[in-house]
Jmol script that loads the backbone (N, CA, C; Angstrom):
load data "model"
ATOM      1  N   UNK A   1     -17.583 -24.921 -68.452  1.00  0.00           N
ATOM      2  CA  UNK A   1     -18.972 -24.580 -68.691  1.00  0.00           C
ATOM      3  C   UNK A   1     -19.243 -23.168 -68.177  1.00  0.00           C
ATOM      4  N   UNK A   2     -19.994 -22.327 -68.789  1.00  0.00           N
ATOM      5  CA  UNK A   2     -20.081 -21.006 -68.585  1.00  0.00           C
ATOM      6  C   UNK A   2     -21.352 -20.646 -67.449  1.00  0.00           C
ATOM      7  N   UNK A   3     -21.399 -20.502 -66.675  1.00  0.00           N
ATOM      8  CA  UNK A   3     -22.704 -20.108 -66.006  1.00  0.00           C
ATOM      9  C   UNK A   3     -23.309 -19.112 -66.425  1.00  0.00           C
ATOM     10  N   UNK A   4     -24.479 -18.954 -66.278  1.00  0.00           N
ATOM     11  CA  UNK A   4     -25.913 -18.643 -66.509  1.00  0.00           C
ATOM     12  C   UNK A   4     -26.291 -17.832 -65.354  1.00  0.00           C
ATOM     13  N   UNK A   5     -26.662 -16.358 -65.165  1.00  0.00           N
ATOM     14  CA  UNK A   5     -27.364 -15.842 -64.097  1.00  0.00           C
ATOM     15  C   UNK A   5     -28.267 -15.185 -65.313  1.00  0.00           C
ATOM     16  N   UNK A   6     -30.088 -15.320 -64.140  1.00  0.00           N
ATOM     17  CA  UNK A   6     -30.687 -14.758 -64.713  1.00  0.00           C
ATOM     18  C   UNK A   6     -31.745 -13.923 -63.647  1.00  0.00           C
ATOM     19  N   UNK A   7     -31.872 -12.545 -64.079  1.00  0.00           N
ATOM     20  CA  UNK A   7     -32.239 -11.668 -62.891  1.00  0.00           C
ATOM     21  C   UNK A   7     -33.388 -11.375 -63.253  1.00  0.00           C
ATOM     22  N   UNK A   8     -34.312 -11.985 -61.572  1.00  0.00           N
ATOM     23  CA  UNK A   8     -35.764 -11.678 -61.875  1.00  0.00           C
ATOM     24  C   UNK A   8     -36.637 -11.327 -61.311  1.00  0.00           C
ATOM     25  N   UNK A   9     -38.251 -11.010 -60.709  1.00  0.00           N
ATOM     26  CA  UNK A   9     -38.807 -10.007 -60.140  1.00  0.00           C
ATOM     27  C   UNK A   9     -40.159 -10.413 -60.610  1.00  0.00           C
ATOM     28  N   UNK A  10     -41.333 -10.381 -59.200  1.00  0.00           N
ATOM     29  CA  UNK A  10     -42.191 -10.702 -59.820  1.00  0.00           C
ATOM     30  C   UNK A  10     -43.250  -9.660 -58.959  1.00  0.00           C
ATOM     31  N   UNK A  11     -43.850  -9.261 -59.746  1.00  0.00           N
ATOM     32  CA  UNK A  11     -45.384  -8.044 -58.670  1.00  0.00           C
ATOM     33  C   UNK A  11     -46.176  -9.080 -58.589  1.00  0.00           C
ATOM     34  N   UNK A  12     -46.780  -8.711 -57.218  1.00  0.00           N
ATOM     35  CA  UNK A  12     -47.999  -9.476 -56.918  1.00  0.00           C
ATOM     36  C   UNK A  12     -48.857  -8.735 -56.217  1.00  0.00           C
ATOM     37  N   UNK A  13     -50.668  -8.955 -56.335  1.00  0.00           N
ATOM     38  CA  UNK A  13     -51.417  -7.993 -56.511  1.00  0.00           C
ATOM     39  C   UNK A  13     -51.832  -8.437 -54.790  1.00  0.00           C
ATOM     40  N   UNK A  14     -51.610  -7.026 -54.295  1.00  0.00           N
ATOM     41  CA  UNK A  14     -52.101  -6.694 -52.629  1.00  0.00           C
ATOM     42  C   UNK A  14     -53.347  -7.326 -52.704  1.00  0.00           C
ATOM     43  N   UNK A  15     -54.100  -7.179 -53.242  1.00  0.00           N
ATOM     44  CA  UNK A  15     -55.803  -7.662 -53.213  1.00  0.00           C
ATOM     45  C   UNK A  15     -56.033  -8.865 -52.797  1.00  0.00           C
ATOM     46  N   UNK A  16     -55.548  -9.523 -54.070  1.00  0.00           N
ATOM     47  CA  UNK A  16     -55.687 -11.063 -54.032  1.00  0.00           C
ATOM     48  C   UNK A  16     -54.201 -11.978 -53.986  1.00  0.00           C
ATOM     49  N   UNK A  17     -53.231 -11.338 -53.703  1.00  0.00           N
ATOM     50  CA  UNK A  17     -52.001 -11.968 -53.096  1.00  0.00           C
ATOM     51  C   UNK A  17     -51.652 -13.547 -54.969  1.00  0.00           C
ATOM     52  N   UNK A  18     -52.232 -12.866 -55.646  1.00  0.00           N
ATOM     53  CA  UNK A  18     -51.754 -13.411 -57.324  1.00  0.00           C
ATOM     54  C   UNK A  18     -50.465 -12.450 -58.241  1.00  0.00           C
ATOM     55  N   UNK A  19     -50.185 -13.417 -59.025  1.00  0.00           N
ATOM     56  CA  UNK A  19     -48.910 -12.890 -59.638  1.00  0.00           C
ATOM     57  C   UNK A  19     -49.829 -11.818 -60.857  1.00  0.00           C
ATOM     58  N   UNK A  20     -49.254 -10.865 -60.628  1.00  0.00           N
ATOM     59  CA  UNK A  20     -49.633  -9.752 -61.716  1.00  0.00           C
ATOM     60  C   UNK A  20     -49.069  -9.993 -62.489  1.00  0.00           C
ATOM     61  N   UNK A  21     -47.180 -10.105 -62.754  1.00  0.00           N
ATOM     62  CA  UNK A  21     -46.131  -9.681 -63.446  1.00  0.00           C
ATOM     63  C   UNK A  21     -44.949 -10.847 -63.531  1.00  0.00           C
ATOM     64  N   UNK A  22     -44.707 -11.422 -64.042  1.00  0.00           N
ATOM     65  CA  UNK A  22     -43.377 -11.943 -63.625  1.00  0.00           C
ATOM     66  C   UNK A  22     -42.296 -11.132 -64.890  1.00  0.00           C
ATOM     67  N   UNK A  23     -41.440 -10.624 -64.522  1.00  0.00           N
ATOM     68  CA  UNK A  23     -39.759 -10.626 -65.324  1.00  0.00           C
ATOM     69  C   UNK A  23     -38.791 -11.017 -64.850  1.00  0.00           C
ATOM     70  N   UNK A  24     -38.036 -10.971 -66.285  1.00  0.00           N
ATOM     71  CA  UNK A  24     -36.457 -11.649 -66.116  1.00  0.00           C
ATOM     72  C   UNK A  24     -35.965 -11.471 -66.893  1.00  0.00           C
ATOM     73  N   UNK A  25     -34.332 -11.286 -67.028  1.00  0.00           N
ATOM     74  CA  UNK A  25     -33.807 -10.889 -68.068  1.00  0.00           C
ATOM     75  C   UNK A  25     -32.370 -11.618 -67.560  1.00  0.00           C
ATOM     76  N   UNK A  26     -32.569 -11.527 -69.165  1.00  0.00           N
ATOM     77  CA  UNK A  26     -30.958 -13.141 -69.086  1.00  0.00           C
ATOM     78  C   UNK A  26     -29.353 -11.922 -69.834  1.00  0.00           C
ATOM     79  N   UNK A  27     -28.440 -12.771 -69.154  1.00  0.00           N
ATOM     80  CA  UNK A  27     -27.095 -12.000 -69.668  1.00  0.00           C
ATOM     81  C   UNK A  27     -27.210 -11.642 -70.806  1.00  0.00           C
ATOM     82  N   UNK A  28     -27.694 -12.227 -71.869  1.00  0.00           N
ATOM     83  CA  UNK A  28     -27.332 -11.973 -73.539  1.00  0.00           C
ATOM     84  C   UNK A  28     -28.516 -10.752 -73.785  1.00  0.00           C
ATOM     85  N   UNK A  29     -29.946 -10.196 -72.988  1.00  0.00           N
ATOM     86  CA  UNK A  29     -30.360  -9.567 -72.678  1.00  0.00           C
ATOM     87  C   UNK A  29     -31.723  -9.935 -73.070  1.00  0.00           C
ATOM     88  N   UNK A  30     -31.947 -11.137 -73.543  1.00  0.00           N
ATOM     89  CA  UNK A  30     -33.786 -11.497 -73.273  1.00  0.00           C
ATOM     90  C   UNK A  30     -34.463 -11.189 -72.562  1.00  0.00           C
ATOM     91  N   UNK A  31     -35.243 -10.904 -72.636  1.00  0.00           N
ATOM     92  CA  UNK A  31     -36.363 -10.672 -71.613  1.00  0.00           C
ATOM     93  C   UNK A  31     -37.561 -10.771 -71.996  1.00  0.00           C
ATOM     94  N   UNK A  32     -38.206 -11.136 -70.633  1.00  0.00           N
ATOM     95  CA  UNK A  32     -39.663 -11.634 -70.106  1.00  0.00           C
ATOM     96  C   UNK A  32     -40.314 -11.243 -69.526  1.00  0.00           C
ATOM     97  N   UNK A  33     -41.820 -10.680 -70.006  1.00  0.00           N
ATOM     98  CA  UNK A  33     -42.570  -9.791 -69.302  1.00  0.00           C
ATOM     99  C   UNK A  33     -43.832 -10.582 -69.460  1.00  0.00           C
ATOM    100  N   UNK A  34     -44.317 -11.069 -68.408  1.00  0.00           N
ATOM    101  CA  UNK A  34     -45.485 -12.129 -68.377  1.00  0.00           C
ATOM    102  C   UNK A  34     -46.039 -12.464 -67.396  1.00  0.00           C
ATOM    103  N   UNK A  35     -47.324 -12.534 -66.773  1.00  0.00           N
ATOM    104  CA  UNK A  35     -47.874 -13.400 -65.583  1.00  0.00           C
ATOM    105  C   UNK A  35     -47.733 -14.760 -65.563  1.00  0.00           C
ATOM    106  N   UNK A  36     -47.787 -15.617 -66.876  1.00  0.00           N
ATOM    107  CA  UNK A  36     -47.260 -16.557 -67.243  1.00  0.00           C
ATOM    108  C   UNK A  36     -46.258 -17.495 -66.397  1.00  0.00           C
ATOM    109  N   UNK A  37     -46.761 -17.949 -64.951  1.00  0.00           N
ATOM    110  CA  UNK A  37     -45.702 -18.805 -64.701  1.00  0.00           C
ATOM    111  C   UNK A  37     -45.269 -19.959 -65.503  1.00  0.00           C
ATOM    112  N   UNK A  38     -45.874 -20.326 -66.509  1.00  0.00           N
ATOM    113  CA  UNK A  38     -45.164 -21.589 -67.140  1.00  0.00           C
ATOM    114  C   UNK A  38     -44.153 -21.029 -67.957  1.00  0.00           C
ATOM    115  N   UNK A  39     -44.883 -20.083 -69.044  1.00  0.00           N
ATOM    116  CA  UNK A  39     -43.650 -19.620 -69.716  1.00  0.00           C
ATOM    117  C   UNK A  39     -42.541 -19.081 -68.807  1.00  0.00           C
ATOM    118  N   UNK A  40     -42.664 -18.864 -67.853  1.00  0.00           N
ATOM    119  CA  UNK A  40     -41.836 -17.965 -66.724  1.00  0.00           C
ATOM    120  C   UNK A  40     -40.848 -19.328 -66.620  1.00  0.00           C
ATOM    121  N   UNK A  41     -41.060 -20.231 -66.288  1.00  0.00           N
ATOM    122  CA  UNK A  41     -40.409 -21.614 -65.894  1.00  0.00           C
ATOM    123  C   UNK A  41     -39.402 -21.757 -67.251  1.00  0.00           C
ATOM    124  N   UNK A  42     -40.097 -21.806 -68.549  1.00  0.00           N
ATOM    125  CA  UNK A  42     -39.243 -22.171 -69.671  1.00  0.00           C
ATOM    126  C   UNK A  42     -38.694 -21.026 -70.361  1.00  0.00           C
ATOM    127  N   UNK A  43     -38.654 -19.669 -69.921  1.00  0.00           N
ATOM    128  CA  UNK A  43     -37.726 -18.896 -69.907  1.00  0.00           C
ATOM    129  C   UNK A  43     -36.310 -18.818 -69.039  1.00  0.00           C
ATOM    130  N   UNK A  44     -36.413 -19.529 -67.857  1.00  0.00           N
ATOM    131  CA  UNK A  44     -35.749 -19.564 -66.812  1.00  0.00           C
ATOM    132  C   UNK A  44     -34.475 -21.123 -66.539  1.00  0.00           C
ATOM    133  N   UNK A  45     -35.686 -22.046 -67.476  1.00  0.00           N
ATOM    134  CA  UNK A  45     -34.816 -23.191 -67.121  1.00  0.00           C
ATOM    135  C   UNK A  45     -33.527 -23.450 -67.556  1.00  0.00           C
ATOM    136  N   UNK A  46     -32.795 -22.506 -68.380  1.00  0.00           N
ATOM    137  CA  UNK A  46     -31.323 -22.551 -68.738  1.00  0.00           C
ATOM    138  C   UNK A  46     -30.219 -22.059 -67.474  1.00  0.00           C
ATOM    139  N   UNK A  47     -30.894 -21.353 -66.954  1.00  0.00           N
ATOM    140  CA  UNK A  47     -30.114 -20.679 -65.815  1.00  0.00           C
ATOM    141  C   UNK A  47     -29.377 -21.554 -64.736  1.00  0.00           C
ATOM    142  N   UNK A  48     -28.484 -20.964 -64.544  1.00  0.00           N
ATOM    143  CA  UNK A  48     -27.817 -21.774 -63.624  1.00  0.00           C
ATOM    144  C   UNK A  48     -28.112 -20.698 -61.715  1.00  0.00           C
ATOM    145  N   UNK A  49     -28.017 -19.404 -62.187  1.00  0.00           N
ATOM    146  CA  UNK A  49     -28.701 -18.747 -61.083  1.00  0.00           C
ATOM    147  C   UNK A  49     -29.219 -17.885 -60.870  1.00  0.00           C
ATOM    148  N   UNK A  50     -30.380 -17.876 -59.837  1.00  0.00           N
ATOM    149  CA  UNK A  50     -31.527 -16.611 -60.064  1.00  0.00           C
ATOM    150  C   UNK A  50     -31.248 -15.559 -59.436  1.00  0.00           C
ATOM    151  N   UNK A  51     -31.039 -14.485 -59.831  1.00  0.00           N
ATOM    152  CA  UNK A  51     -30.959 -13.328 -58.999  1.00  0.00           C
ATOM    153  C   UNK A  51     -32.195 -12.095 -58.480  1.00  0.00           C
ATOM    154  N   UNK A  52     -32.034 -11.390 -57.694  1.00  0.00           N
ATOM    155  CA  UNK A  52     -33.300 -10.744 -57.665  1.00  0.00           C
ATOM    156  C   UNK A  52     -33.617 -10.182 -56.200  1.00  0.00           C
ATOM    157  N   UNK A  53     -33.914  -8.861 -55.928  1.00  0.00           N
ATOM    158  CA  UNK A  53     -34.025  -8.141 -55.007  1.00  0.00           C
ATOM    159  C   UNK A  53     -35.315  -8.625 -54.171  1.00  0.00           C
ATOM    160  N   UNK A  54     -34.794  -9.056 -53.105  1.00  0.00           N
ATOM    161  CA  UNK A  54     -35.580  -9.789 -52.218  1.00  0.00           C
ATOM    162  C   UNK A  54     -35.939 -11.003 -52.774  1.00  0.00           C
ATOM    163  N   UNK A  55     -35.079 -11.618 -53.228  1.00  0.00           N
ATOM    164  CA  UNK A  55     -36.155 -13.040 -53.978  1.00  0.00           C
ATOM    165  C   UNK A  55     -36.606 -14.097 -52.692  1.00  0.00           C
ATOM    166  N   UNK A  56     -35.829 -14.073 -51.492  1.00  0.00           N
ATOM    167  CA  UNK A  56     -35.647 -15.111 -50.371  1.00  0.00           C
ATOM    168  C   UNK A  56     -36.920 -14.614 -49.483  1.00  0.00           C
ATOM    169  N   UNK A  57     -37.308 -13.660 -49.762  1.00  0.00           N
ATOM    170  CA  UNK A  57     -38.413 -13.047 -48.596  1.00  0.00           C
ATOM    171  C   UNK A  57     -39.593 -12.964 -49.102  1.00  0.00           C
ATOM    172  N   UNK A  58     -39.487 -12.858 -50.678  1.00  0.00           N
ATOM    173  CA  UNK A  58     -40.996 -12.396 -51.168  1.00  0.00           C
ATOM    174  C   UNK A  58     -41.187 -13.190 -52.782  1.00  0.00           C
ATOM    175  N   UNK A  59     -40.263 -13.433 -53.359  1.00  0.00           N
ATOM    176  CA  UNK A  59     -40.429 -13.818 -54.828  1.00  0.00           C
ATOM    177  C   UNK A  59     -40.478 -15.455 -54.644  1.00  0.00           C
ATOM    178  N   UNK A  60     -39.827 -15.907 -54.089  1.00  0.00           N
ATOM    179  CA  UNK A  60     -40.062 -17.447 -53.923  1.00  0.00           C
ATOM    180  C   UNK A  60     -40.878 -18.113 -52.943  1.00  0.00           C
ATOM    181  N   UNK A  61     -41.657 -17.468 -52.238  1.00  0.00           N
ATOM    182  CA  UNK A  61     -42.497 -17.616 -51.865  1.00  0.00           C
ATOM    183  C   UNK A  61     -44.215 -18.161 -52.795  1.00  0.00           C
ATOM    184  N   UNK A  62     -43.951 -17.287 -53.861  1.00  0.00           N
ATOM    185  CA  UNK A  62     -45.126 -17.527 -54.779  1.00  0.00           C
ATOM    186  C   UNK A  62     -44.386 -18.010 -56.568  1.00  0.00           C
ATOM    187  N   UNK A  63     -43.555 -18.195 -56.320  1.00  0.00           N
ATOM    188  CA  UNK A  63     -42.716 -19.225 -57.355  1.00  0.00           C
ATOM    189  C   UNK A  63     -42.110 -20.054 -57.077  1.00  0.00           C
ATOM    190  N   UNK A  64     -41.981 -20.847 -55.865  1.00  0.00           N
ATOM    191  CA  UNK A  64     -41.810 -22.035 -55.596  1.00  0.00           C
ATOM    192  C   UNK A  64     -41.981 -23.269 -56.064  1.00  0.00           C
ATOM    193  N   UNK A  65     -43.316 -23.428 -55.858  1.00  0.00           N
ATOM    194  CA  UNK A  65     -44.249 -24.749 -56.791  1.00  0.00           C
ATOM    195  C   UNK A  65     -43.961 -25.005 -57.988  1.00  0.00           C
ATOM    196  N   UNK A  66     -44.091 -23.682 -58.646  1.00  0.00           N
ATOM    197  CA  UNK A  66     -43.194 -24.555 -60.070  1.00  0.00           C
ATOM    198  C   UNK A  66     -41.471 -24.498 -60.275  1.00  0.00           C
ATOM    199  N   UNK A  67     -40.759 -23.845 -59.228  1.00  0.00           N
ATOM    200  CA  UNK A  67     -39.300 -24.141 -59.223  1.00  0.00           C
ATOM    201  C   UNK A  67     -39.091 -25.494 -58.985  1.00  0.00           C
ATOM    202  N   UNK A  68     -39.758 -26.406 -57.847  1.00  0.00           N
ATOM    203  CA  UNK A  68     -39.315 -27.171 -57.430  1.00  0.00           C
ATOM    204  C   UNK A  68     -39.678 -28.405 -58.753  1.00  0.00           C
ATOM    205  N   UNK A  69     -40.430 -27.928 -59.752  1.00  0.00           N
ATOM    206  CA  UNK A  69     -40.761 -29.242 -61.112  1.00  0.00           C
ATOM    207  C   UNK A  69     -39.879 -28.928 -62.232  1.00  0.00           C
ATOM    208  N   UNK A  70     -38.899 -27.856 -61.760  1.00  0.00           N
ATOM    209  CA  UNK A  70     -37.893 -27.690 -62.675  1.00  0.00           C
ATOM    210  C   UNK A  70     -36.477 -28.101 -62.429  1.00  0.00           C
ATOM    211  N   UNK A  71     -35.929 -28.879 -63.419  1.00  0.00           N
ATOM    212  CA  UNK A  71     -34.637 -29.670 -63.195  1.00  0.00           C
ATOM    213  C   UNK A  71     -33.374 -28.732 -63.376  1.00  0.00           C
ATOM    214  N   UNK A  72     -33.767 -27.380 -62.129  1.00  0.00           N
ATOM    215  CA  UNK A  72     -32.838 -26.589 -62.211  1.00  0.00           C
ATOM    216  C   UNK A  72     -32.164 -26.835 -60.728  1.00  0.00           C
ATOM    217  N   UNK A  73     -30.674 -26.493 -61.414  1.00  0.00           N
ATOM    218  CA  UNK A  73     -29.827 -26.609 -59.979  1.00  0.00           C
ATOM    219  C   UNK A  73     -29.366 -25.500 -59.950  1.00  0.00           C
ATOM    220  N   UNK A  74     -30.087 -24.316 -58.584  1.00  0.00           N
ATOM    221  CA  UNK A  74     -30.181 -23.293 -58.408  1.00  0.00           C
ATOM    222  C   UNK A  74     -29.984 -23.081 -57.155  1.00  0.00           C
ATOM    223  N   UNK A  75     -28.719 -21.804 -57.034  1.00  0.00           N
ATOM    224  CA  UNK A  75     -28.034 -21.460 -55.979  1.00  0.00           C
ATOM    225  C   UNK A  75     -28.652 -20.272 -55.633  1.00  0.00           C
ATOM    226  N   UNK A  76     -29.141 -19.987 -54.094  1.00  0.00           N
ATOM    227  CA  UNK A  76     -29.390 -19.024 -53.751  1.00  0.00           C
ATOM    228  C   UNK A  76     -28.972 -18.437 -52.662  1.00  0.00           C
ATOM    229  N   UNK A  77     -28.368 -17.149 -52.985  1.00  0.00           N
ATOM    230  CA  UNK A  77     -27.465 -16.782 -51.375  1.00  0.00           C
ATOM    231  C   UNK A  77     -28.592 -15.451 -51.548  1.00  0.00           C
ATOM    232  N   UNK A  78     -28.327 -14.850 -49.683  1.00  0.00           N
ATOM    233  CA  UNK A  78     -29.228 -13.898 -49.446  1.00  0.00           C
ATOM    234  C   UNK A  78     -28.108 -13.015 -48.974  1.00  0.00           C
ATOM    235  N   UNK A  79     -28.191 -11.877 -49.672  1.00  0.00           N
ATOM    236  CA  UNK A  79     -27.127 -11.042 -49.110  1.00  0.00           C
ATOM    237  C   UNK A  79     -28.208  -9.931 -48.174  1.00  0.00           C
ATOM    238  N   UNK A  80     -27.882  -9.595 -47.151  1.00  0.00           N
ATOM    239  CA  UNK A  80     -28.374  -8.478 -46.279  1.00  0.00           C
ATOM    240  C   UNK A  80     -27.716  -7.052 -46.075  1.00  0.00           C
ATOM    241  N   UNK A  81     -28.435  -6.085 -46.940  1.00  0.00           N
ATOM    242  CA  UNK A  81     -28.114  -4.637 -47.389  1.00  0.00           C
ATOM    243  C   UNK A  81     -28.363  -3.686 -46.166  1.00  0.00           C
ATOM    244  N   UNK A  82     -27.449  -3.127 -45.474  1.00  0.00           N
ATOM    245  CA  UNK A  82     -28.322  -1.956 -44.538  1.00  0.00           C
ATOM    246  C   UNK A  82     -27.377  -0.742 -44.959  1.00  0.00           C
ATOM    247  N   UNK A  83     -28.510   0.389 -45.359  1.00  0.00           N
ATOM    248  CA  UNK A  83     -28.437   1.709 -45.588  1.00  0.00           C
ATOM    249  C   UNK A  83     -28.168   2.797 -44.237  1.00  0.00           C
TER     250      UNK A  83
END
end "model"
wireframe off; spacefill off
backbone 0.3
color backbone group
């Protein structure tokens, strides 16, 4: 079976701490540009893993709730970068 990474990123507005933006873009090169967490969910649910700069500190924090109603089995490692 071939795995699935799909790399993604979401802005969220300083003001009111809401999703402005969500993207993602899948190997074959789809992509998703949407506030849309649902569609965000059924763009995503093929994936086998999410990638994404800072996702452990700041992106899953406010995409959680609907990760956890998705019957995805999703690996997340945190790699730590120092410049």
């Amino acid at each position: 079976m071939n795995k699935k990474i799909i790399f993604i990123d979401s802005e969220i507005s300083l003001r009111n701490h809401k999703i402005d933006d969500l993207g993602a873009i899948k190997e074959n090169g789809d992509i998703f540009h949407s506030p849309d967490i649902r569609s965000f969910a059924t763009f995503i649910q093929e994936g086998n893993f999410l990638c994404g700069h800072n996702i452990v500190h700041h992106d899953l924090k406010y995409l959680q709730n609907i990760l956890q109603l998705m019957p995805l089995q999703v690996s997340i490692r945190s790699i730590s970068l120092r410049c």
